[in-house]
Biopython code that builds the backbone (N, CA, C, O; Angstrom):
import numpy as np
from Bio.PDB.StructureBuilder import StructureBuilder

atoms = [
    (1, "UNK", "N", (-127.559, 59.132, -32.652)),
    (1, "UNK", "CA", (-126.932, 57.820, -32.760)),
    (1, "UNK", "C", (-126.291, 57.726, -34.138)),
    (1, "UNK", "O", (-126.960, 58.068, -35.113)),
    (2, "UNK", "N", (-125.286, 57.372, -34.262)),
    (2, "UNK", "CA", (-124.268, 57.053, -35.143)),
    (2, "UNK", "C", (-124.038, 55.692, -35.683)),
    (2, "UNK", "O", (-123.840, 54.870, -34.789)),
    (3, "UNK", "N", (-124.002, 55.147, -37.062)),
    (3, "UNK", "CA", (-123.165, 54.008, -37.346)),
    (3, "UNK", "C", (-122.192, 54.150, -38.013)),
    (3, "UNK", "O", (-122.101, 54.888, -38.995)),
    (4, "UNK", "N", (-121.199, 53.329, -37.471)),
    (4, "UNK", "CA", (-120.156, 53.284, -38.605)),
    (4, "UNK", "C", (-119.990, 51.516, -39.287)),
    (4, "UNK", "O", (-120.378, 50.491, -38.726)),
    (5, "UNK", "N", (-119.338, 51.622, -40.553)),
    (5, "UNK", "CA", (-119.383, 50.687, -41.032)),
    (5, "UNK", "C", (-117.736, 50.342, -41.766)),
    (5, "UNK", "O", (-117.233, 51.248, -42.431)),
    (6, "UNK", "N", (-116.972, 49.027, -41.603)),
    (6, "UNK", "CA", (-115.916, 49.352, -42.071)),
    (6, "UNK", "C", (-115.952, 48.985, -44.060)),
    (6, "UNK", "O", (-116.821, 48.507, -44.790)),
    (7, "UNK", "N", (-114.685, 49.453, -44.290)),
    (7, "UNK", "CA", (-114.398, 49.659, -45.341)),
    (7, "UNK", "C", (-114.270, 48.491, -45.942)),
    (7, "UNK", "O", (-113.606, 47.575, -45.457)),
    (8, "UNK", "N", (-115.037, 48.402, -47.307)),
    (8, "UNK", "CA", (-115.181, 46.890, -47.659)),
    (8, "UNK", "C", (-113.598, 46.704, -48.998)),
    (8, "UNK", "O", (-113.385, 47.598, -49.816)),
    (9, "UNK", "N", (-113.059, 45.920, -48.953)),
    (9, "UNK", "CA", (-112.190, 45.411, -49.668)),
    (9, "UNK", "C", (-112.275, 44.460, -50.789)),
    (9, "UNK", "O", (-112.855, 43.482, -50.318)),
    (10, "UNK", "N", (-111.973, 44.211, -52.151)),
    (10, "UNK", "CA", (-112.234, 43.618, -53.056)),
    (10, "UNK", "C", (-111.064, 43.211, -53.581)),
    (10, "UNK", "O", (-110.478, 43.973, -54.350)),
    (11, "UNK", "N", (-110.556, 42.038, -53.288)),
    (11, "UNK", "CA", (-109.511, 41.258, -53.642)),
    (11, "UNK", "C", (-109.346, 40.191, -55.072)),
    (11, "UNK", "O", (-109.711, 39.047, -54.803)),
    (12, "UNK", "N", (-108.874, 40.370, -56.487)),
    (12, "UNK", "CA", (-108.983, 39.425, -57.486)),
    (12, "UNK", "C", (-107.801, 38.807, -57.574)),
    (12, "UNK", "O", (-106.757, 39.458, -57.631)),
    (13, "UNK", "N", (-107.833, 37.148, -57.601)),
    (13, "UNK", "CA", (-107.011, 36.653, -58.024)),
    (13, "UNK", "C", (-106.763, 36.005, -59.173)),
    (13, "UNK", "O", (-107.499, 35.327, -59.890)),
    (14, "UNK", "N", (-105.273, 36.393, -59.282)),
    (14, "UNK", "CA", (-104.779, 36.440, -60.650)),
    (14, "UNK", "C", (-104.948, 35.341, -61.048)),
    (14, "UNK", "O", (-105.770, 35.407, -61.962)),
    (15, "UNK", "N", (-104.592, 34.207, -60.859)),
    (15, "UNK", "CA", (-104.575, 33.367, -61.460)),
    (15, "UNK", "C", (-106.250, 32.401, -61.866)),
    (15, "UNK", "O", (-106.518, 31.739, -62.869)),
    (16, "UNK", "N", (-107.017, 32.660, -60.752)),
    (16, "UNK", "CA", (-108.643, 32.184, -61.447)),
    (16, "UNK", "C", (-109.545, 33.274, -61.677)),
    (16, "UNK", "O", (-110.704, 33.035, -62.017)),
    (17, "UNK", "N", (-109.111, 34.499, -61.520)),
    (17, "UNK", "CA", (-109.734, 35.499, -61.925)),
    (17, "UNK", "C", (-110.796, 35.857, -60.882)),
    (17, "UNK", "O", (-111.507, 36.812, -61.195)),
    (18, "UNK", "N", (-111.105, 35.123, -59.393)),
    (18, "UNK", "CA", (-112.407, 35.511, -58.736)),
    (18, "UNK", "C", (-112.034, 35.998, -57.620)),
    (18, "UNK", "O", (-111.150, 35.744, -56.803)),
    (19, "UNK", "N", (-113.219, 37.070, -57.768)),
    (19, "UNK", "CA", (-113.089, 38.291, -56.689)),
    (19, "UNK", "C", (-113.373, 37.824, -54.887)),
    (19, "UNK", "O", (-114.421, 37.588, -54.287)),
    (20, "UNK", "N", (-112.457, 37.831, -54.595)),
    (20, "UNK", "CA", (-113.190, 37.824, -52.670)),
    (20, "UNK", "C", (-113.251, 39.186, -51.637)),
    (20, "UNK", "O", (-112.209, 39.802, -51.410)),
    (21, "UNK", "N", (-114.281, 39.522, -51.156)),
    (21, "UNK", "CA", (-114.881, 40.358, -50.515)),
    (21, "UNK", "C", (-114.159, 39.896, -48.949)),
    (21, "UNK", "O", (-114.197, 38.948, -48.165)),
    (22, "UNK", "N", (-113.705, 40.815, -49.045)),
    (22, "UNK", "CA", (-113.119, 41.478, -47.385)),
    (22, "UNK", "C", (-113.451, 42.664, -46.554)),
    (22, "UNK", "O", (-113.536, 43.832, -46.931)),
    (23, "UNK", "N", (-113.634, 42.150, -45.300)),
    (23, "UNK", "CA", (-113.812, 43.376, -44.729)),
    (23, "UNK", "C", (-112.742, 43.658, -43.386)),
    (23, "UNK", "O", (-113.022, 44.033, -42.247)),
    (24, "UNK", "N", (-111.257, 43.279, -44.070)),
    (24, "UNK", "CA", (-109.886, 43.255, -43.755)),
    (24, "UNK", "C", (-110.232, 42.535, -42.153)),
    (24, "UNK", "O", (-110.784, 41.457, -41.931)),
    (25, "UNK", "N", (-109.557, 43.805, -40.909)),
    (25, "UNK", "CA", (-109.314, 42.664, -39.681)),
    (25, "UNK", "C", (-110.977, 43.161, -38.778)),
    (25, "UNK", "O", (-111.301, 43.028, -37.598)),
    (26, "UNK", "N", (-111.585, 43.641, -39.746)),
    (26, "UNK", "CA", (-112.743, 43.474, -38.814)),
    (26, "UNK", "C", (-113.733, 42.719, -39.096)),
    (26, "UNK", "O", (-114.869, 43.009, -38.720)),
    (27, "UNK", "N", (-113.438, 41.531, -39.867)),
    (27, "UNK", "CA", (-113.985, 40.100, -39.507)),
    (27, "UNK", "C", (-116.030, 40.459, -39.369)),
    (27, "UNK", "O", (-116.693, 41.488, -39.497)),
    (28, "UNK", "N", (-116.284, 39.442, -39.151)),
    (28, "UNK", "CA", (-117.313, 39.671, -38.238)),
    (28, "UNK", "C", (-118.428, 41.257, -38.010)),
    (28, "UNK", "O", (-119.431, 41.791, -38.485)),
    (29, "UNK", "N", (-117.611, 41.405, -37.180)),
    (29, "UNK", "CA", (-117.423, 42.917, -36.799)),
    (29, "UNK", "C", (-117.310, 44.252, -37.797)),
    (29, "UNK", "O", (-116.367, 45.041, -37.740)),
    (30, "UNK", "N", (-118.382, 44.364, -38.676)),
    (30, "UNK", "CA", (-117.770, 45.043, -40.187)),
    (30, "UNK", "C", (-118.864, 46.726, -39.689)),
    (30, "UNK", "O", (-119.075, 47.732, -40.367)),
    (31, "UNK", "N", (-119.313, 46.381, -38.308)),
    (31, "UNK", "CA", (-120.300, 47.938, -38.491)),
    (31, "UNK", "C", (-120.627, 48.033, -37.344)),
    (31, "UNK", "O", (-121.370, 47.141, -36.935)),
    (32, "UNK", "N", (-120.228, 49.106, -36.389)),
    (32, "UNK", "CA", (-121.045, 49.259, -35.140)),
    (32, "UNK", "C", (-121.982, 50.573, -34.974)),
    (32, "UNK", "O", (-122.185, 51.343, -35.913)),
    (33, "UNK", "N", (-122.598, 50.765, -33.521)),
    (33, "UNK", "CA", (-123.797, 52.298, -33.287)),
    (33, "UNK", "C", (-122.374, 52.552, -32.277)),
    (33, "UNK", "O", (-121.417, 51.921, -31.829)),
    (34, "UNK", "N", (-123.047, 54.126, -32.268)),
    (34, "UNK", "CA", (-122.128, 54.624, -31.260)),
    (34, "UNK", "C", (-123.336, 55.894, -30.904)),
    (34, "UNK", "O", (-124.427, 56.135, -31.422)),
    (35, "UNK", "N", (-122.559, 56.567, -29.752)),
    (35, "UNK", "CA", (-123.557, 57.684, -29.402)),
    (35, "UNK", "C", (-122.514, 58.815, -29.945)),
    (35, "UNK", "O", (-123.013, 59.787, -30.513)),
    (36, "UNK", "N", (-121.517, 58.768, -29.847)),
    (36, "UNK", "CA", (-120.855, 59.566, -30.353)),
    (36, "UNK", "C", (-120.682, 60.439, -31.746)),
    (36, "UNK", "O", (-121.640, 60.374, -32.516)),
    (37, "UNK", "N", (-119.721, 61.130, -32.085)),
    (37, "UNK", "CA", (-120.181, 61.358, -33.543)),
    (37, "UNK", "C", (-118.613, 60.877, -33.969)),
    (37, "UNK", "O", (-118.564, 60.819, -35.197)),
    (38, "UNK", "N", (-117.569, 60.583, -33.474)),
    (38, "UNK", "CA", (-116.012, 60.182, -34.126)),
    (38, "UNK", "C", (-116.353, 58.613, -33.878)),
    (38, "UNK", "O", (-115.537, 57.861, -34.411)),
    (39, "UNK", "N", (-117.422, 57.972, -33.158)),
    (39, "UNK", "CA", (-117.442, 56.466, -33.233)),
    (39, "UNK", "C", (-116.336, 56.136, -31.786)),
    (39, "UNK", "O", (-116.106, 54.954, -31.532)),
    (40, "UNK", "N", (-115.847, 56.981, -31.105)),
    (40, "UNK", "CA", (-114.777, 56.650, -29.645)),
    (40, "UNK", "C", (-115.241, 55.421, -29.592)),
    (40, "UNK", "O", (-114.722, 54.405, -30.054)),
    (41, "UNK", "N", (-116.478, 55.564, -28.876)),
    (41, "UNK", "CA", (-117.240, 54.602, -28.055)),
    (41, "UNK", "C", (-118.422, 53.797, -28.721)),
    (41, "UNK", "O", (-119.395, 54.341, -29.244)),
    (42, "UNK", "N", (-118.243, 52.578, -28.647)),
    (42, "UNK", "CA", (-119.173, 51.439, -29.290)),
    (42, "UNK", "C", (-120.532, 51.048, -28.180)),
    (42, "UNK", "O", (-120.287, 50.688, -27.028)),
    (43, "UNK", "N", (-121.760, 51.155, -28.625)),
    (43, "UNK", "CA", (-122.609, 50.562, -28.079)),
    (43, "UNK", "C", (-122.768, 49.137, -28.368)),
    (43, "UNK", "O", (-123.003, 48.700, -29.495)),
    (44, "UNK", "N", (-122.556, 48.026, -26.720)),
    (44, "UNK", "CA", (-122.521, 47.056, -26.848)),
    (44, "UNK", "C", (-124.018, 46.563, -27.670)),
    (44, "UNK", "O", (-125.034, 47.256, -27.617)),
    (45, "UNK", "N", (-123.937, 45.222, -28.439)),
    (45, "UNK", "CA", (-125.074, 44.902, -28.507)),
    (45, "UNK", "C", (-126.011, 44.770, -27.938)),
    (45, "UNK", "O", (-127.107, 44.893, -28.483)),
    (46, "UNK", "N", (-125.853, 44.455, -26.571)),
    (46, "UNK", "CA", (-126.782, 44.061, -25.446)),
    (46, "UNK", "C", (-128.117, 45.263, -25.509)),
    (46, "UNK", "O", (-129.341, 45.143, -25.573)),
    (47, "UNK", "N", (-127.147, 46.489, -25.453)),
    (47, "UNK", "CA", (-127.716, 48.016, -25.509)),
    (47, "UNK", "C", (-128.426, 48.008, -27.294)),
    (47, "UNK", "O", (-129.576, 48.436, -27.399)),
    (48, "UNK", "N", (-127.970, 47.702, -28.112)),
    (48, "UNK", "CA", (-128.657, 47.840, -29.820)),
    (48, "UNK", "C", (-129.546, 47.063, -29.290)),
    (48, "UNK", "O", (-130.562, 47.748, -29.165)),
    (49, "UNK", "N", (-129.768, 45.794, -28.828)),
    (49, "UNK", "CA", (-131.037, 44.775, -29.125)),
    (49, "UNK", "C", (-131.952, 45.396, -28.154)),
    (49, "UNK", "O", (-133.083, 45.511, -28.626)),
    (50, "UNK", "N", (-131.803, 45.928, -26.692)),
    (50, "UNK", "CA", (-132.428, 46.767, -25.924)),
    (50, "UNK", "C", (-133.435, 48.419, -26.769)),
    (50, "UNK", "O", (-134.600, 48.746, -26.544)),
    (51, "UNK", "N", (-132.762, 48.878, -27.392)),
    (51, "UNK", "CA", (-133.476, 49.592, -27.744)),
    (51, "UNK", "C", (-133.752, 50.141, -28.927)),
    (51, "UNK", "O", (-133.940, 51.282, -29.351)),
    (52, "UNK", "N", (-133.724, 48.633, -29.530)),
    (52, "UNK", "CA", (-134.043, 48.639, -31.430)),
    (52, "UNK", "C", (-133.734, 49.015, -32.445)),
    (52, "UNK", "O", (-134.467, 49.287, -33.396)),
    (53, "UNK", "N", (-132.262, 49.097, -32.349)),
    (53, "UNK", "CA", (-131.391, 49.920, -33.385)),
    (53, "UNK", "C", (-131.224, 48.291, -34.379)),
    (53, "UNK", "O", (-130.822, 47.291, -33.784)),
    (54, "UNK", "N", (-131.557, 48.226, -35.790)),
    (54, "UNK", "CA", (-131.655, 48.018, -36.873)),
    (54, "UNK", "C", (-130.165, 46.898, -36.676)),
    (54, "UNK", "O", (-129.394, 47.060, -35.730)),
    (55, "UNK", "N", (-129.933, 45.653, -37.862)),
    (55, "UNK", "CA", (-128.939, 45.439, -38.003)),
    (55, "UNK", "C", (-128.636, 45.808, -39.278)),
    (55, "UNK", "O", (-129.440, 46.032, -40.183)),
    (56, "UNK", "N", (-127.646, 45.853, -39.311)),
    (56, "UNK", "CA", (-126.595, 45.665, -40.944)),
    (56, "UNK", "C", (-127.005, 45.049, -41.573)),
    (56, "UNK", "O", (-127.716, 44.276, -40.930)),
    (57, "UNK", "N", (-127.040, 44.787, -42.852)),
    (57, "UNK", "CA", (-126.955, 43.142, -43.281)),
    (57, "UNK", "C", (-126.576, 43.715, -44.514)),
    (57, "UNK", "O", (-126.843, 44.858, -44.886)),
    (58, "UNK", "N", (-125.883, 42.782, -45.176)),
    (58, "UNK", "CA", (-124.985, 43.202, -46.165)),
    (58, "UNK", "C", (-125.242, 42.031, -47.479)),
    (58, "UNK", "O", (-125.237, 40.853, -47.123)),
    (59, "UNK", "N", (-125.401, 42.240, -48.546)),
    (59, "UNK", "CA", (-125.570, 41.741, -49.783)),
    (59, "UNK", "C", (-124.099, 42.043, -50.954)),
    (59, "UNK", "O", (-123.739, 43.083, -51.506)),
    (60, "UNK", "N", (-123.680, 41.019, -50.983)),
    (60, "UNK", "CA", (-123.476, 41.042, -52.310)),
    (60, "UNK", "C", (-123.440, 40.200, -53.374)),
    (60, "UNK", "O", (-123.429, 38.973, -53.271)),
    (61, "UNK", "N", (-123.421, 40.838, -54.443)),
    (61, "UNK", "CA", (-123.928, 40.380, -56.038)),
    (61, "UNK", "C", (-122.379, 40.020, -56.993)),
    (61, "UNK", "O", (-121.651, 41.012, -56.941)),
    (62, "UNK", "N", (-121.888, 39.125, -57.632)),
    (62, "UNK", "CA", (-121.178, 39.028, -58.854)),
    (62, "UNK", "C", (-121.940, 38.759, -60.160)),
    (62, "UNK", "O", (-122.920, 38.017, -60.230)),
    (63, "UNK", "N", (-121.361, 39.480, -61.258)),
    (63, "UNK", "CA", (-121.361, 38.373, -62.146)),
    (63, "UNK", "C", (-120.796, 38.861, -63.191)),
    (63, "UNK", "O", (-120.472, 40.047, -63.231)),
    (64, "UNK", "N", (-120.584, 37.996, -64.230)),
    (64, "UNK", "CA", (-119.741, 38.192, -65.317)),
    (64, "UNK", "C", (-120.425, 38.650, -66.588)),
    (64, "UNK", "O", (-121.371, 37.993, -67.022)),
    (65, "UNK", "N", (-119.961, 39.847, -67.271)),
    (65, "UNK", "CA", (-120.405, 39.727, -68.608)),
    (65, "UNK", "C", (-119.956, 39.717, -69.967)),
    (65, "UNK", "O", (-118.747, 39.937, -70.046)),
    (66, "UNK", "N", (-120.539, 39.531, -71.075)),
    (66, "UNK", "CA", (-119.733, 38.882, -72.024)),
    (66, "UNK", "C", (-120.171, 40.063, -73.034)),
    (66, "UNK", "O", (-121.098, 40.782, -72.659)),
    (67, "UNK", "N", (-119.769, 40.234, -73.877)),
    (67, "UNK", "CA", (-120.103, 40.587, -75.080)),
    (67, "UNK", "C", (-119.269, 40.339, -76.117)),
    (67, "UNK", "O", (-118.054, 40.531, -76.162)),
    (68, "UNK", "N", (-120.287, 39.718, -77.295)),
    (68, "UNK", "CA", (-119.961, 39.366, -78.520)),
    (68, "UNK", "C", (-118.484, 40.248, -79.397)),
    (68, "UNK", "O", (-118.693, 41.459, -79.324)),
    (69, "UNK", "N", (-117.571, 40.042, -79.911)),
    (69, "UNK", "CA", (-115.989, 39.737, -80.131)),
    (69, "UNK", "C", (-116.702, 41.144, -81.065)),
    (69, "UNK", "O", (-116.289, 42.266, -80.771)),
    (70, "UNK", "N", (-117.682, 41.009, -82.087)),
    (70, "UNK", "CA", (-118.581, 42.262, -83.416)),
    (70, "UNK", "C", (-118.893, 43.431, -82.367)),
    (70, "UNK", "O", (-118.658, 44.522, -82.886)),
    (71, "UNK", "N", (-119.237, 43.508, -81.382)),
    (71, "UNK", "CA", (-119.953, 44.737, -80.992)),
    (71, "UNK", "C", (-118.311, 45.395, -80.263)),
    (71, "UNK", "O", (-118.241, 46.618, -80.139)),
    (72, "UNK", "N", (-117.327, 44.705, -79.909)),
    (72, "UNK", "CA", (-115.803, 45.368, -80.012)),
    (72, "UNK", "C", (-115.340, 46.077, -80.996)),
    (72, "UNK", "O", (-114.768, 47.167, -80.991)),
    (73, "UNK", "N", (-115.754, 45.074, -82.206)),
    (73, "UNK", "CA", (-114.675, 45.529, -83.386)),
    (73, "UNK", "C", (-115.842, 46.600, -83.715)),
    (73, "UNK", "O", (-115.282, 47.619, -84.119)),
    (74, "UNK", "N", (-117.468, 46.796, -83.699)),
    (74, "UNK", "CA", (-117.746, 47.945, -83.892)),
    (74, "UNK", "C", (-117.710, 48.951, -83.489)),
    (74, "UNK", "O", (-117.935, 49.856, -84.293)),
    (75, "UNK", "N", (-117.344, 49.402, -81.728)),
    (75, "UNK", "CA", (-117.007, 50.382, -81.455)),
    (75, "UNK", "C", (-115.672, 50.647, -81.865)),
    (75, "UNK", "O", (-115.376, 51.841, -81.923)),
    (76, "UNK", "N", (-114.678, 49.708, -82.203)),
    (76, "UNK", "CA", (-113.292, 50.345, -82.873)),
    (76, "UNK", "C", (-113.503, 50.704, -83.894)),
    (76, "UNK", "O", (-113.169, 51.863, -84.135)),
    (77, "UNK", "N", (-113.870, 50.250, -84.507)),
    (77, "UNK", "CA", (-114.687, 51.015, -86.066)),
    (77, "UNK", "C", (-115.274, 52.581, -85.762)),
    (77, "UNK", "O", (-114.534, 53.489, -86.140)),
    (78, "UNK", "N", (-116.311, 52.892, -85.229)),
    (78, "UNK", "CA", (-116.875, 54.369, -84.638)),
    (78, "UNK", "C", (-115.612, 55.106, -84.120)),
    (78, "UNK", "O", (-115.501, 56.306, -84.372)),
    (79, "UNK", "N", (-114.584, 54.415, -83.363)),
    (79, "UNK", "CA", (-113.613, 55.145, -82.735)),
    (79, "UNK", "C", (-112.538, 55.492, -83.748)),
    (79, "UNK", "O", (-111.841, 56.497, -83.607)),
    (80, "UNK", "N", (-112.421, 54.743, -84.663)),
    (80, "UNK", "CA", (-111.414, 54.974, -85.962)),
    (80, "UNK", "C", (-111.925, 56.160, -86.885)),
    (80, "UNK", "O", (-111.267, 57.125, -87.276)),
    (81, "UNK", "N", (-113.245, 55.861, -87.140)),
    (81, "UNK", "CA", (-113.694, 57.046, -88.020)),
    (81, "UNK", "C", (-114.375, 57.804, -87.504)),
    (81, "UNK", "O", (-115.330, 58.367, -88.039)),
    (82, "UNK", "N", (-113.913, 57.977, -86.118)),
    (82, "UNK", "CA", (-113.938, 59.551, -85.638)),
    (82, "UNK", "C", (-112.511, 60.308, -85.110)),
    (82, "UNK", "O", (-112.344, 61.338, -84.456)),
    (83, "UNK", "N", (-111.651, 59.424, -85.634)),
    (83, "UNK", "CA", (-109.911, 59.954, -85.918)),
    (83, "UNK", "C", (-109.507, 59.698, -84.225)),
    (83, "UNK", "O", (-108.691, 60.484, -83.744)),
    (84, "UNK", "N", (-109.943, 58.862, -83.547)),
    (84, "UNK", "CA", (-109.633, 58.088, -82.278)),
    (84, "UNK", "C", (-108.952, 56.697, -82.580)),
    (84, "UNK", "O", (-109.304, 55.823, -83.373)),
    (85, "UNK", "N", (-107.655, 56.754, -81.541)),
    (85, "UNK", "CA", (-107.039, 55.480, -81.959)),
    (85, "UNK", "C", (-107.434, 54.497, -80.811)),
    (85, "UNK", "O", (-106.828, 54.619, -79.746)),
    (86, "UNK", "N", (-108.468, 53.460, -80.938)),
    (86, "UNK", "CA", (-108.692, 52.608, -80.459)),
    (86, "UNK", "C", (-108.097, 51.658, -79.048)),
    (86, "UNK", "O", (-108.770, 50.965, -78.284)),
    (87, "UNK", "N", (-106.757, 51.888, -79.036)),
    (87, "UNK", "CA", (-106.237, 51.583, -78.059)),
    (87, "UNK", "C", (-105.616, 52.405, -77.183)),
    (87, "UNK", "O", (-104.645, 52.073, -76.503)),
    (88, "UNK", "N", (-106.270, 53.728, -77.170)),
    (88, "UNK", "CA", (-105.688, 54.761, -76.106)),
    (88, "UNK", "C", (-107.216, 55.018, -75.170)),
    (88, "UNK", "O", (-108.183, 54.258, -75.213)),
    (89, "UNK", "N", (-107.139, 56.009, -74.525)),
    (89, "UNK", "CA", (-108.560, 56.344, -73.608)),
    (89, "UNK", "C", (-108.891, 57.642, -74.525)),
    (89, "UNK", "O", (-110.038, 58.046, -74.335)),
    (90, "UNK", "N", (-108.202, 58.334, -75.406)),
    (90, "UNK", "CA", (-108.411, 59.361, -76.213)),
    (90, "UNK", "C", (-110.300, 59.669, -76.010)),
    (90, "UNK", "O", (-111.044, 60.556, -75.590)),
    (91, "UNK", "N", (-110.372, 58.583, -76.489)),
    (91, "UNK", "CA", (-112.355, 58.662, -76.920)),
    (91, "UNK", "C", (-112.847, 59.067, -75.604)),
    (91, "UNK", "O", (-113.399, 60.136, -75.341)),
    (92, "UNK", "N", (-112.611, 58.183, -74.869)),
    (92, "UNK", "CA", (-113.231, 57.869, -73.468)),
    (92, "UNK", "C", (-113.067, 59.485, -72.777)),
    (92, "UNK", "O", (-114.030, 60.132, -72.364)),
    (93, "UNK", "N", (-111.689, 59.944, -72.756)),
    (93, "UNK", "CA", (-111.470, 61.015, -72.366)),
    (93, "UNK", "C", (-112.575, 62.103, -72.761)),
    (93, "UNK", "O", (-113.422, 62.590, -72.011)),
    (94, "UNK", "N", (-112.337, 62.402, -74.294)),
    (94, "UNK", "CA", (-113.243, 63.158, -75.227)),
    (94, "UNK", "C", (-114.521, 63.006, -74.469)),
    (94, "UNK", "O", (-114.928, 63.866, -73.688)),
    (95, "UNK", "N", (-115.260, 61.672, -74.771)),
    (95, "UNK", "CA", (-116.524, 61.832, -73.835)),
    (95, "UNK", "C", (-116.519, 62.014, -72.524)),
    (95, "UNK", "O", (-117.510, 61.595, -71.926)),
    (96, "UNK", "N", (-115.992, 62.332, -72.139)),
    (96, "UNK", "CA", (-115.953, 62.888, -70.614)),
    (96, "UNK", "C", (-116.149, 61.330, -69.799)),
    (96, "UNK", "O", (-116.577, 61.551, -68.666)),
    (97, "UNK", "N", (-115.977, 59.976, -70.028)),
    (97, "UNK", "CA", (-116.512, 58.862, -69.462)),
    (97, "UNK", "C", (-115.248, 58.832, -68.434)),
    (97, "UNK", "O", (-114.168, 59.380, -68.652)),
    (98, "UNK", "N", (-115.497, 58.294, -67.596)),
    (98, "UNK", "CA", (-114.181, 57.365, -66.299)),
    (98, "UNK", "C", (-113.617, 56.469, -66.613)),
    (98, "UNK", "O", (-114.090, 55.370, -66.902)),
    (99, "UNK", "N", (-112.162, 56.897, -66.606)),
    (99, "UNK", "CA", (-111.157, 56.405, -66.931)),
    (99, "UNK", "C", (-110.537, 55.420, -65.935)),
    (99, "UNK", "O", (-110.281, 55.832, -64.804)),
    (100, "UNK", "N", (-110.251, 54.033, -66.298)),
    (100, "UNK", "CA", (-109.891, 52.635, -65.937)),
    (100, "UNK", "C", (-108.332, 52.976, -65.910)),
    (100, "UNK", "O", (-107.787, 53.643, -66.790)),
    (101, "UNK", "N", (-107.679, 52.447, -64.806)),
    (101, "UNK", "CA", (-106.085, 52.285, -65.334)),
    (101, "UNK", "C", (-105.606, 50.645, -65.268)),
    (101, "UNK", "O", (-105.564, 49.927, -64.268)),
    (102, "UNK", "N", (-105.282, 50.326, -66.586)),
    (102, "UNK", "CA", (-105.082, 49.174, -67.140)),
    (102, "UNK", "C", (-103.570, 48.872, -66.465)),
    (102, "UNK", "O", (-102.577, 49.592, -66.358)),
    (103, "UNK", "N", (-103.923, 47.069, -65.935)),
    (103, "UNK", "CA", (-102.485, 46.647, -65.382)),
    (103, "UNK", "C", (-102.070, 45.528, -66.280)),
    (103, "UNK", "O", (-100.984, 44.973, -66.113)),
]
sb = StructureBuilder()
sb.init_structure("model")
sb.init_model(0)
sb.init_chain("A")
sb.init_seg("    ")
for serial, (resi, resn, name, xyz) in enumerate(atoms, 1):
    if name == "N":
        sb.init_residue(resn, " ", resi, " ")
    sb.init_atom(name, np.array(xyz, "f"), 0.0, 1.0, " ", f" {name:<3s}", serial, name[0])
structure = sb.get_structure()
């Protein structure tokens, strides 16, 4: 037995800044069982509640965090006098960290 689950979407808007969670046109409908292994064929619920296949249930969490304006200007400081220019990914790169692409 197989589930599939669809692809969750994360939408921010620009203008108030808050994120809404989509799970585009499958609504509702964000995860089914199948017997299959490509998902063809959907087992109706009737058949999941019949023979105890688990539901979904889905959580999610926001929240915002802040940090103090000093613990910025001190990592630009560490990044300066280690001959890193602060406003490139230079550092980030160097440490091998994951790189953001800024819009």
């Amino acid at each position: 037995i197989y589930m599939f689950i669809a692809p969750l979407s994360l939408i921010q808007c620009p203008e108030s800044g808050s994120t809404e969670v989509s799970w585009g046109e499958h609504g509702e409908n964000y995860y089914f069982w199948s017997f299959d292994p490509d998902g063809s064929t959907q087992i109706s619920q009737r058949v999941c509640d019949l023979i105890g296949l688990p539901k979904y249930q889905v959580e999610t969490k926001s929240w915002a965090s802040y940090f103090p304006n000093y613990q910025f200007q001190a990592i630009q400081q560490v990044q300066k006098y280690l001959g890193y220019d602060p406003s490139t990914q230079d550092f980030a790169k160097a440490c091998g960290l994951p790189l953001i692409e800024v819009i």
